[in-house]
C-alpha positions as CSV (number, residue, x, y, z in Angstrom):
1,X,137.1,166.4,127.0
2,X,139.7,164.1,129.3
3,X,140.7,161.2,129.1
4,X,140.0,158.7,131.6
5,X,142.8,156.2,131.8
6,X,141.9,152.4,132.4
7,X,144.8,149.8,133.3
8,X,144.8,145.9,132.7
9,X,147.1,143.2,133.8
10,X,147.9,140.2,131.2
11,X,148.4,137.1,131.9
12,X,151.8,137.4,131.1
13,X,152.4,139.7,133.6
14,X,152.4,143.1,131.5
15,X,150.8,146.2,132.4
16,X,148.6,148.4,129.8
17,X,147.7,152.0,129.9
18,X,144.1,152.1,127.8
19,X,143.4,155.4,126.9
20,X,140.8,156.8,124.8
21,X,136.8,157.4,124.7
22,X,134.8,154.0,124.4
23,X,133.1,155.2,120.8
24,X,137.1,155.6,120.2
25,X,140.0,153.4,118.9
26,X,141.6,152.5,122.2
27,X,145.2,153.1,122.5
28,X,147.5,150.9,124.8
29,X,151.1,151.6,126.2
30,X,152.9,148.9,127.8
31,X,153.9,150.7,131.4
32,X,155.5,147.8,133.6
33,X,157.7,144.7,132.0
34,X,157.5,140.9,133.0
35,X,161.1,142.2,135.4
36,X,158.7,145.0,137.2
37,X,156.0,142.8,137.8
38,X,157.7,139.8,139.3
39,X,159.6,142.3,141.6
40,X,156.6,144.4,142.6
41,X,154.5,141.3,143.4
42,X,156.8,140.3,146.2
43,X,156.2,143.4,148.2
44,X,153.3,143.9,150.4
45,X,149.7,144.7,148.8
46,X,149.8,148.2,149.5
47,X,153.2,148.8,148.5
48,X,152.4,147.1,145.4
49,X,149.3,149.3,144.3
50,X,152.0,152.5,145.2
51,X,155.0,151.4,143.0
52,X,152.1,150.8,140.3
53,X,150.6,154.3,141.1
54,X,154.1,155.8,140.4
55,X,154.8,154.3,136.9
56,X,151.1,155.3,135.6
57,X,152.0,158.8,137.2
58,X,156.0,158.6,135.8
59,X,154.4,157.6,132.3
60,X,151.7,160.3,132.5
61,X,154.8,162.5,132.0
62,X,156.4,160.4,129.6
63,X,159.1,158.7,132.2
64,X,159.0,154.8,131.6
65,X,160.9,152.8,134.4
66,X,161.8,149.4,135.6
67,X,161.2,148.3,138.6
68,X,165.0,146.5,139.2
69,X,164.6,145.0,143.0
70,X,161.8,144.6,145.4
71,X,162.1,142.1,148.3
72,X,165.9,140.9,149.0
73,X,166.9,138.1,151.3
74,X,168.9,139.1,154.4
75,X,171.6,136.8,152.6
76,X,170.9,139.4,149.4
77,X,170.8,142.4,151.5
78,X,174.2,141.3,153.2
79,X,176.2,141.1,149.3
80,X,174.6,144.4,148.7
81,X,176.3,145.7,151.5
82,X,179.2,143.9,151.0
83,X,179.3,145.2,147.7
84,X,179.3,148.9,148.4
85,X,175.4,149.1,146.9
86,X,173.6,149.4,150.5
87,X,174.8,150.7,154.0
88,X,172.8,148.3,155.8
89,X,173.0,144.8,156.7
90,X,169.2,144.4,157.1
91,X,167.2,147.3,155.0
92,X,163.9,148.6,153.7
93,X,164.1,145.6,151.1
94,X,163.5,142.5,153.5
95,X,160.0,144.4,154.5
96,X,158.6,144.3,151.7
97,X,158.5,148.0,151.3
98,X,161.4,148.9,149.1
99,X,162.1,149.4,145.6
100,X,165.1,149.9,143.5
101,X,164.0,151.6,140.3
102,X,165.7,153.0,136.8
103,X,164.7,155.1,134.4
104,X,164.5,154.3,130.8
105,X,166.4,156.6,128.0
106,X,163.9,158.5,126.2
107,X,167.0,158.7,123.6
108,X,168.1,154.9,123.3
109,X,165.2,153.0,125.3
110,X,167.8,151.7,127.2
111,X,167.9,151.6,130.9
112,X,170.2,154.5,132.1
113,X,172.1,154.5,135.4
114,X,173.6,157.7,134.9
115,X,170.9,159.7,137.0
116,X,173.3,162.2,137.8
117,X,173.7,162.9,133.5
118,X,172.3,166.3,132.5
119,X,169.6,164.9,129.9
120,X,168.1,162.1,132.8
121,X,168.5,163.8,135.9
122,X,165.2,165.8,135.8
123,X,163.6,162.8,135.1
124,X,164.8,161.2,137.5
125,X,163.7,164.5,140.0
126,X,160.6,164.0,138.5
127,X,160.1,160.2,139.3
128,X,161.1,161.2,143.0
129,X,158.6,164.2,143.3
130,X,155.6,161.8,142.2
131,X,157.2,158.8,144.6
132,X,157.3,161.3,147.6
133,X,153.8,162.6,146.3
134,X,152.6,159.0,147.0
135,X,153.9,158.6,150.4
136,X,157.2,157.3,149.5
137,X,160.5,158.1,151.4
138,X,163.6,158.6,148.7
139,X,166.9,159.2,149.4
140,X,167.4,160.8,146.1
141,X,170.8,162.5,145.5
142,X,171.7,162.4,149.4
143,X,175.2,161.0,149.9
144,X,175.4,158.4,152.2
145,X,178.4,157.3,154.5
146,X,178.8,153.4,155.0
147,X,179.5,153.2,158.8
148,X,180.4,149.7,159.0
149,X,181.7,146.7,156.9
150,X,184.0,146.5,154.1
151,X,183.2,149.1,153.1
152,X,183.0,151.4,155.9
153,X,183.5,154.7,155.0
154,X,182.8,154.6,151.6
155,X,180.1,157.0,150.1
156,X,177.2,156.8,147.4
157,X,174.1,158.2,146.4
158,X,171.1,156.0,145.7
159,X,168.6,158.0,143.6
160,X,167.3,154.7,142.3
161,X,165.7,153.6,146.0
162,X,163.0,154.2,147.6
163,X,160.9,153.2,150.4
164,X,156.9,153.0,151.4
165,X,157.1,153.5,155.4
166,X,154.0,154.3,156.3
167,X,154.9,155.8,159.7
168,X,157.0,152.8,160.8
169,X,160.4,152.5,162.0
170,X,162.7,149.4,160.5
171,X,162.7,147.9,163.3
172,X,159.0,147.8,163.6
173,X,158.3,147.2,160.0
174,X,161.0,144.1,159.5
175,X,158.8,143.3,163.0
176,X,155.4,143.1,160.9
177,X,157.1,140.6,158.1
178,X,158.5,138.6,160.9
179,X,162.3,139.0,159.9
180,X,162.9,141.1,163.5
């Protein structure tokens, strides 16, 4: 017999998983954090129920993640830059479609940067497959050359972005949130 899962926002802003049969004792596993939920409810609705869609899928296989960054001012996006963290002065992040994400050790519970480490990369393959399963644009472990700025030059990979674009250019999606 399956499962059918059921989800249910607190108050306090956390996310359950219920799962179970309703004759059953219910189980419950806490999927996003109070950090996740503040940044996923500044992006647009449909990006929301996405990035939401992606860590009931991510958890489905046992991947828990935090949702780090959502919308960013232009004056965020522009220290980003500065910093070496984006390429761009004005990205995916001031549409309202963009999230930075991390993966949580399954060894320490601990957030874990290190996506390119031998026990969290397939995890983080993983979380990629389902994002681009949804419709999601990731640039996964493509390295990226800064072409302007401080920083010009400079490479990284970002396996920690990505990006619901739904056809649309930047241009034409910093256009619909009136920032273009």
């Amino acid at each position: 017999m399956r499962i059918k899962p059921h989800y249910l926002l607190l108050s306090g802003g956390i996310l359950l998983l219920m799962t179970g049969l309703l004759s059953r004792k219910k189980k419950y596993n806490i999927i996003l954090d109070k950090t996740s939920e503040k940044n996923i409810a500044e992006l647009l609705p449909q990006v929301q129920a996405k990035v939401r869609e992606l860590a009931f899928r991510a958890d489905s296989y046992g991947i828990k993640i935090v949702i780090t960054d959502g919308y960013r001012t232009i004056a965020e996006q522009q220290a980003s830059k500065e910093s070496g963290k984006s390429a761009t002065a004005l990205g995916w992040h001031q549409t309202k479609r963009a999230v930075d994400y991390v993966v949580i050790d399954p060894k320490t519970g601990k957030k874990n940067y290190k996506a390119n480490d031998p026990s969290m990369k397939p995890l983080y393959d993983k979380v990629i497959e389902i994002a681009q399963s949804l419709g999601f644009t990731a640039l996964g472990f493509k390295v990226i050359k800064i072409k302007s700025g401080a920083s010009a030059g400079k490479t990284f990979q970002d396996p920690y972005h990505i990006q619901y674009e739904e056809g649309l250019t930047k241009a034409q999606a910093l256009k619909q949130v009136g920032v273009a």
